[in-house]
C-alpha positions in Angstrom: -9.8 -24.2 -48.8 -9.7 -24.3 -52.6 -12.9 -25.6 -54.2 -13.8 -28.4 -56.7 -17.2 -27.9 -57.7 -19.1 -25.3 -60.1 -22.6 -23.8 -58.8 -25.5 -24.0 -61.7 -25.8 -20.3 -63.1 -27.6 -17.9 -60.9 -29.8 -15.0 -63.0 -30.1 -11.1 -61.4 -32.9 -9.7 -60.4 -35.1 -7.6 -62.7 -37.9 -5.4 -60.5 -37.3 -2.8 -63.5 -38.8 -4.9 -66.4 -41.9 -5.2 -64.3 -43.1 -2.0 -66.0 -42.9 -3.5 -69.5 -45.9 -6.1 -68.2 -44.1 -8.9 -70.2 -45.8 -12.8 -69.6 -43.8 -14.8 -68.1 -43.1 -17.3 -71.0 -40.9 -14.0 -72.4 -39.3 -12.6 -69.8 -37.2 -16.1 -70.1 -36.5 -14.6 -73.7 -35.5 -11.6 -72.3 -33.5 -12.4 -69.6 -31.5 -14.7 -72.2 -31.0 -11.4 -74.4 -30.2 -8.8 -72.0 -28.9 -10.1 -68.8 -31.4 -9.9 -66.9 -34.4 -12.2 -65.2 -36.4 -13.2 -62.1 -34.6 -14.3 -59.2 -34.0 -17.6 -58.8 -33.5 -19.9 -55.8 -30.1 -21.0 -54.7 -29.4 -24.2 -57.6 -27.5 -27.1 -55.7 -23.7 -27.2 -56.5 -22.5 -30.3 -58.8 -19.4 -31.9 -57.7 -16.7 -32.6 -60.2 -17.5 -30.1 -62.8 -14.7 -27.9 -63.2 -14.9 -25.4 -66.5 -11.0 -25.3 -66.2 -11.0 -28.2 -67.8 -12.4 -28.0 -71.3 -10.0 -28.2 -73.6 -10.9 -25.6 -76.3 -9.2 -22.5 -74.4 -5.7 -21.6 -73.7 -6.7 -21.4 -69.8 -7.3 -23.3 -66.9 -10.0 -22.2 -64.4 -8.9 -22.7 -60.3 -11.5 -22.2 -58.0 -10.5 -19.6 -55.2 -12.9 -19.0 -53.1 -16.4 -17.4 -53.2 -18.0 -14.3 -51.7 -21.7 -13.4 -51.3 -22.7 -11.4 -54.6 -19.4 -10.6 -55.5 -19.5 -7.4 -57.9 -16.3 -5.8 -58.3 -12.0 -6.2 -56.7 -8.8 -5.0 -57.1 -5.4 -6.2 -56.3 -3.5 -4.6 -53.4 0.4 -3.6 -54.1 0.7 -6.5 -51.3 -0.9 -9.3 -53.7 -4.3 -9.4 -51.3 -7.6 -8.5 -53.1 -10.0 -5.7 -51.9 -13.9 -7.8 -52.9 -16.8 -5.9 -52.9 -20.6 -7.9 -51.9 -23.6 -5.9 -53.2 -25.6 -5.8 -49.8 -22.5 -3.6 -49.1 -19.8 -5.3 -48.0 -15.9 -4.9 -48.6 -13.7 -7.6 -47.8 -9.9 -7.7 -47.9 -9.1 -11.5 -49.5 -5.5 -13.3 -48.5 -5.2 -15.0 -51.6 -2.0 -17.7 -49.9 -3.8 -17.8 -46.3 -7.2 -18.5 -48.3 -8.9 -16.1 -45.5 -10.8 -12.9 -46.2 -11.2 -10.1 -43.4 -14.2 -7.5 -43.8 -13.1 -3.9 -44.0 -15.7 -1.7 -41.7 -16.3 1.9 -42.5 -18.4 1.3 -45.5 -21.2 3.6 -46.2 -24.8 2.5 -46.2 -25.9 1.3 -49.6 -29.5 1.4 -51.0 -29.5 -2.2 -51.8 -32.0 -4.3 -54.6 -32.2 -4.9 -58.0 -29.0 -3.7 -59.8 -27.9 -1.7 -56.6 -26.1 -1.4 -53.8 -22.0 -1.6 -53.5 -20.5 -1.3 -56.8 -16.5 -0.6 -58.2 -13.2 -0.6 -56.1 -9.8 0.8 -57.0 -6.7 2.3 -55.5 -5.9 6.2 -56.0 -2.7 6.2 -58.4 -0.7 7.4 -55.5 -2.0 4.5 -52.9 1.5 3.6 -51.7 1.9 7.2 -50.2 -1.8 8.2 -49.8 -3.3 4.7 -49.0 -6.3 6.3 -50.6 -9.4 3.6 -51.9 -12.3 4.7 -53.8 -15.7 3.0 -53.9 -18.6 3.3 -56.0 -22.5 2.4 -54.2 -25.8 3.1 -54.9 -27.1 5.7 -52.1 -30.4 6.3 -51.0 -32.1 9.8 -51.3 -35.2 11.2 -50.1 -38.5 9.5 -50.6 -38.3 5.7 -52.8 -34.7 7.6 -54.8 -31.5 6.6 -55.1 -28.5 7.6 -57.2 -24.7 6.2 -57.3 -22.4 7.9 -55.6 -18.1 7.8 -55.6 -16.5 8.2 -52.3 -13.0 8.3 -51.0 -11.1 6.9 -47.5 -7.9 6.0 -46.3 -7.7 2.2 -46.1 -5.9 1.0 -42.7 -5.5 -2.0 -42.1 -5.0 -4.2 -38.9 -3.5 -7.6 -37.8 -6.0 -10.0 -38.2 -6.7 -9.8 -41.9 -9.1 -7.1 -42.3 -9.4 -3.5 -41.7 -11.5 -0.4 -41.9 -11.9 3.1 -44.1 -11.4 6.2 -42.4 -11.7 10.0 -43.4 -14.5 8.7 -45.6 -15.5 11.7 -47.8 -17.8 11.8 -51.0 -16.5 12.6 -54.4 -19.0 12.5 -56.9 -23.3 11.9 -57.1 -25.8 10.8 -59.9 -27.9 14.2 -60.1 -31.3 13.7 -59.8 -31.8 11.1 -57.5 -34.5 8.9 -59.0 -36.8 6.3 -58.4 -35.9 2.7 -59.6 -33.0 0.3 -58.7 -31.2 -0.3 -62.4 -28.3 1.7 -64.3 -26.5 3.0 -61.8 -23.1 1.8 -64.1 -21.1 3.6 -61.7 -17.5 2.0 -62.8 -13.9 4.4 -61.9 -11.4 4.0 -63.8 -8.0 6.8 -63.2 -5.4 7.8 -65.9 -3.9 10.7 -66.6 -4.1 11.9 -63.1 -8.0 12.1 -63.4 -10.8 10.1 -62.4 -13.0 8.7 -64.3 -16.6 7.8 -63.8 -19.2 5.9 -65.9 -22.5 6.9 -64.9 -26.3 4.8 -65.6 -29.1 6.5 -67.5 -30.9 4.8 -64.2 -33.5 3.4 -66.8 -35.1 7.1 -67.6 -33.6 7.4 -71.1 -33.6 11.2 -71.7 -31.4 12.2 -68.8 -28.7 10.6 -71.3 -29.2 13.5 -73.5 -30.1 15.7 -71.0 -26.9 18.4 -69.6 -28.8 19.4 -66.6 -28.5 15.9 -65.3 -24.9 13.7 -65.1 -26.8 10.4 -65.8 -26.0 8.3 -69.1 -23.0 9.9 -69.0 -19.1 9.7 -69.2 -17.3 11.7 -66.2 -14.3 13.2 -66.1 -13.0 14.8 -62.4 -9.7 15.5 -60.4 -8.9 12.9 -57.5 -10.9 15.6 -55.3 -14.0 15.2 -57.2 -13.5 19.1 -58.6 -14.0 19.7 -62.2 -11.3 20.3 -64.5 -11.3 23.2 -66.5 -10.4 22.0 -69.7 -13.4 19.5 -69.9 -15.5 19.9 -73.2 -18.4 21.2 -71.5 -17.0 23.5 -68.7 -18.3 26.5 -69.4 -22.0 25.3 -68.8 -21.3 25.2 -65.3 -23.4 22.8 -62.9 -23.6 19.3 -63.6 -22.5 19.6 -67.3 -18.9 20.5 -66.4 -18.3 17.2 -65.0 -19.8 15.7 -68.3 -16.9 14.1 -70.9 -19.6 12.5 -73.1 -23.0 11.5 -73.3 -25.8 9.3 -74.8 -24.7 6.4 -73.2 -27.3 3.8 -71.2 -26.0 1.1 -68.9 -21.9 1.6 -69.2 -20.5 -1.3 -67.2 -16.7 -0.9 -68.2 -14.4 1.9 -68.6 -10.8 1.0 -69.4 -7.7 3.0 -71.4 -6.0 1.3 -73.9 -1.8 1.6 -74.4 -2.6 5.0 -76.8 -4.1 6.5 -73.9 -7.3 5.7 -75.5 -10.7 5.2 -73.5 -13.1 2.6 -74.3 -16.5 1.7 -72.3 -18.7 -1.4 -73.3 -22.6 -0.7 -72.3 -25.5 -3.0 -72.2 -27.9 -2.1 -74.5 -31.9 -2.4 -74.7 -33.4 -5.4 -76.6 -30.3 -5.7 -78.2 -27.6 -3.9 -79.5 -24.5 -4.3 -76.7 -21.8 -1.7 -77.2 -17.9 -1.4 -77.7 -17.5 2.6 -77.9 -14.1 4.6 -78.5 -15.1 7.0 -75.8 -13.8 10.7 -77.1 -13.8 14.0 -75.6 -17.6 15.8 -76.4 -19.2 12.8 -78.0 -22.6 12.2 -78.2 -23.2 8.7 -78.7 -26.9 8.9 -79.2 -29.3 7.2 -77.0 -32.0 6.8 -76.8 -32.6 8.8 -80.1 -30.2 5.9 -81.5 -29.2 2.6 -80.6 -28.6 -1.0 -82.8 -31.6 -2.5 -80.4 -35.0 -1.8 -79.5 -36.9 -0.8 -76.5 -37.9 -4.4 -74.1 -41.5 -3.2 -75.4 -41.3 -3.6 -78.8 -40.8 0.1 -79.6 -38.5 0.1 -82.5 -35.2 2.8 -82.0 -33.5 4.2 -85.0 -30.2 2.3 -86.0 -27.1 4.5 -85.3 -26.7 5.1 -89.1 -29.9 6.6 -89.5 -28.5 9.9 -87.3 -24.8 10.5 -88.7 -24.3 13.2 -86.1 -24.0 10.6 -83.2 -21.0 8.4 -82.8 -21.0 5.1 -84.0 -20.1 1.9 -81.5 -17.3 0.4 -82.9 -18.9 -3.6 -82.2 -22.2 -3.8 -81.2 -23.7 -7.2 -80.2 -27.0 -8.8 -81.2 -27.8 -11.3 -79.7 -26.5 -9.7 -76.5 -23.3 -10.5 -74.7 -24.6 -8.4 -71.3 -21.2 -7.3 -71.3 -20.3 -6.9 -67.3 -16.4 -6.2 -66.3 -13.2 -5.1 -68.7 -9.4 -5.0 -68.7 -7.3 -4.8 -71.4 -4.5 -6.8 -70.8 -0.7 -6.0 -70.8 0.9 -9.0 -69.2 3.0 -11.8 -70.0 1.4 -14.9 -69.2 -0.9 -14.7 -72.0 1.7 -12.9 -74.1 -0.7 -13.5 -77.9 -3.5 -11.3 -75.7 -1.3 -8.4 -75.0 -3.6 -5.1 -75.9 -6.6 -7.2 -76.3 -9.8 -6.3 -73.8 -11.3 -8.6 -72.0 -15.1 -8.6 -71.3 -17.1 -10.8 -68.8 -20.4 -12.0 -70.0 -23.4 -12.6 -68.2 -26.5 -13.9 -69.9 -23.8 -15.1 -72.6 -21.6 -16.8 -69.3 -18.4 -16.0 -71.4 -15.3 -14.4 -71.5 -15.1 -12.5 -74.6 -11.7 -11.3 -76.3 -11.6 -8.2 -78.3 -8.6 -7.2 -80.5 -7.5 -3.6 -81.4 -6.6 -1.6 -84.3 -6.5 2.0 -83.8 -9.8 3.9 -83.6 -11.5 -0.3 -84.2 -12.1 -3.6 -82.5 -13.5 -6.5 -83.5 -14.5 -9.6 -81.3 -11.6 -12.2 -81.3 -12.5 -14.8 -79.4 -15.4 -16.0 -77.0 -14.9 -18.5 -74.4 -17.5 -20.5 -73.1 -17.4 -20.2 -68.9 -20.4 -21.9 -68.3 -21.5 -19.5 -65.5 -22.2 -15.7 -65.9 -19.3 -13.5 -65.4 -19.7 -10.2 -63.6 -15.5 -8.6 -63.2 -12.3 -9.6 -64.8 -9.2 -8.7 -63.2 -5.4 -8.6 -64.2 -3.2 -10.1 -61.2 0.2 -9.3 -60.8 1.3 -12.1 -62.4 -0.2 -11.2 -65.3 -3.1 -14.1 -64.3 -6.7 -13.7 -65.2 -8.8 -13.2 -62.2 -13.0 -13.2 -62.7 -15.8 -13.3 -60.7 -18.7 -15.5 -61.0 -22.2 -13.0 -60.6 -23.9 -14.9 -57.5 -27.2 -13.0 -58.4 -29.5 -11.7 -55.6 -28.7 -13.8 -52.5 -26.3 -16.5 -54.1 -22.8 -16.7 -53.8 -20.5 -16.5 -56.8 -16.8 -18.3 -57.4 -13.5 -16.4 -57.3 -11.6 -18.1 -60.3 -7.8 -17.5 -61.7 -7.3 -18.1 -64.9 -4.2 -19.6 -66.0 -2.6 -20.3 -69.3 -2.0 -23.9 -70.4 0.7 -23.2 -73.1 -1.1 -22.2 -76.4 -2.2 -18.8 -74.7 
C-alpha cells in the first residue's frame, strides 16, 4: 500500500550530551545545530501533505513504504531492497509486491542512543558468492560497546524473506568503550577492498591515537586481513588497518568516477565536513576542527595547524550530514558525478558538485523531514530514507525527476 501522508519530523536521541549539563532551553539550540536532541513522542501523521509536490525541485517524492528506524539499504541485483531497523532488524523489501520479509540470522546489537544495526551492502562478487556485509554496534564487557563488520551468505526462501548463514566477523572498533554515539561504522568496497569508516565514539583522542582504530578511515581485504601496502603497515596491531585518521563522526564513505574517496563527518558545535579522503592523512581532530566543543571550549580552525588536511566544504550552521552517493545515472542526467547527502537537523537533500581535488555545495533541497540514507536504484531513481528517531517509524521515498532534473 503506497502512502499519502508525511509524519511531522522525529529528533534522535541524545544520552551523550547529558554530560555537557546543558538547560534545556539550549539543547533545542543544539539539537537544531548538530543533529541531535531529546526524544520525542510519536507526532500524529498529517494527511495530504506530500513534499513531492513543491515545485522548486527537479523531483517528485512517492511514498513507498515505511520501516521502524530505518538506518541504512541496498538494492539487490533482483530490484528488492535489503532495509536495515536500528533495534536490529534486516528486512528484505519487494518493492512491486509492496511486502517486506525479515531476514533472521542477525547478530545481537547493543541497541540506544546512536547504536545498534548500522550499514548494508553486497560483496562485489554477490552474484557468485551471495555474500552481505553488515555493520552493528556490539556489546562488550561491562556498560562497552564498539561497531563491528560482519559477513554471511544471504539465502533466501519463498515467502519473501530469508536468513544469513556462515555469519563470521570481519572487523571491531578497538577498545570497546562506554557510551552509545560515533560508532560511524559505514562500508563502502572498491578496488577489491573494503572499506570502513569508523566513530571516535565521542572520546576525541582515540582519533589521533594509532593504538586504537577509532576516528579512523579503514582500509581491509574482503576477509577482514590487512593489506600490506596500507600506509601504516608496518606498525602492526590495530594501525595497520588504519588509511587515515583525525576524523569524528564519519557517516558517509563513497568513491567518486577518479577512483577518488570522499567521507562527509558530522562535526562538534559546528563545522560539518566534506574531506578528500587520501592515503596517510591526518585530518586533525580534535587538535583542529571549523567548530567548537558542545561546551563552549573553543578548537583551533583547521588553518591554524597547516600540517592537517583541510575539508574541502565545511558547514556552519550544520547540515548533520547522514547518508551519500554520488550519482552516475541517467534519470537525473545534469547530476551525473554530483554527491548526494541526506540532512537531518537541516531535513534536506544537499547536492555537491566536483572539480578535481574540490567540491562546493550546489544545491539544497528542502525535504521537510530529516533524511538519514540516500540510495541510487537501478533505474537511476533517488531512493532516501526518512530517520524515524528512537521508536518512530520513518518513510521510504523514491525520488523521481519531473523534467528540469
Amino acid at each position: 500500500m503506497r502512502l499519502s501522508y508525511d509524519p511531522l519530523p522525529s529528533v534522535e536521541d541524545a544520552a551523550a550530551m547529558t554530560r555537557f549539563a546543558l538547560a534545556a532551553a539550549c539543547s533545542l539550540a543544539l539539537a537544531a545545530c548538530s543533529g541531535y536532541g531529546q526524544s520525542a513522542p510519536d507526532a500524529p501523521e498529517r494527511p495530504g501533505s506530500v513534499a513531492g509536490e513543491r515545485q522548486d525541485r527537479p523531483f517528485q517524492v512517492e511514498q513507498v513504504t515505511r520501516f521502524n528506524e530505518p538506518w541504512a539499504m541496498t538494492f539487490l541485483p533482483d530490484g528488492r531492497l535489503l532495509v536495515t531497523e536500528k533495534p536490529g532488524r534486516l528486512l528484505m523489501y519487494d518493492i512491486d509486491r509492496d511486502l517486506s520479509g525479515e531476514i533472521t540470522g542477525v547478530p545481537a546489537v547493543a541497541y540506544g542512543g546512536q547504536g545498534g544495526l548500522g550499514d548494508v551492502v553486497l560483496h562485489p562478487g554477490f552474484d557468485g558468492n551471495q555474500l552481505v556485509y553488515i555493520s552493528y554496534a556490539e556489546a562488550g564487557e561491562g556498560d562497552t560497546a564498539g561497531a563491528a563488520v560482519a559477513r554471511a551468505r544471504l539465502v533466501r526462501d519463498g515467502s519473501g524473506g530469508g536468513s544469513l548463514q556462515d555469519i563470521e566477523g570481519v572487523w571491531r572498533q578497538v577498545p570497546k568503550v562506554p557510551g552509545q554515539g560515533h560508532y560511524a561504522h559505514r562500508i563502502a568496497f572498491h578496488g577489491g577492498m573494503l572499506w570502513i569508516s569508523s566513530g571516535d565514539r565521542q572520546k576525541f583522542d582515540p582519533s589521533q591515537d594509532m593504538q586504537s582504530n577509532m576516528g579512523k578511515i579503514v582500509r581491509l581485504h574482503d576477509d577482514g586481513s590487512i593489506p600490506a601496502d596500507n600506509p601504516f603497515a608496518d606498525q602492526g596491531g590495530v594501525a595497520a588497518q588504519v588509511w587515515s585518521l583525525g576524523h569524528r563522526n564519519p557517516l558517509g564513505i563513497a568513491f567518486d568516477a577518479q577512483g577518488r574517496l570522499w567521507n562527509h563527518e558530522m562535526g562538534p558545535k559546528g563545522g560539518d565536513e566534506l574531506n578528500l579522503v587520501v592515503r596517510g592523512e591526518n585530518y586533525g581532530y580534535p587538535i583542529v576542527s571549523n567548530g567548537d566543543h558542545y561546551d563552549g571550549r573553543p578548537i583551533p580552525n583547521h588553518d591554524t595547524r597547516p600540517e592537517f588536511r583541510a575539508p574541502a566544504i565545511t558547514w556552519t550552521p550544520v547540515i548533520s550530514p547522514a547518508g551519500f552517493v554520488i550519482y552516475d545515472g541517467d534519470a537525473f542526467p545534469h547530476w551525473q558525478g554530483s554527491g548526494l547527502i541526506g540532512g537531518l537537523s537541516s531535513q534536506s537533500l544537499v547536492r555537491v558538485e566536483f572539480d578535481g581535488e574540490s567540491a562546493r555545495e550546489a544545491e539544497r533541497f528542502d525535504m521537510g523531514t530529516r533524511i538519514r540514507e540516500v540510495e541510487q536504484g537501478p533505474d537511476g531513481s533517488i531512493w532516501l530514507l526518512e530517520d524515524g528517531g528512537r521508536g518512530a517509524s520513518g518513510h521510504l521515498l523514491k525520488l523521481t525527476p519531473t523534467g528540469n532534473g
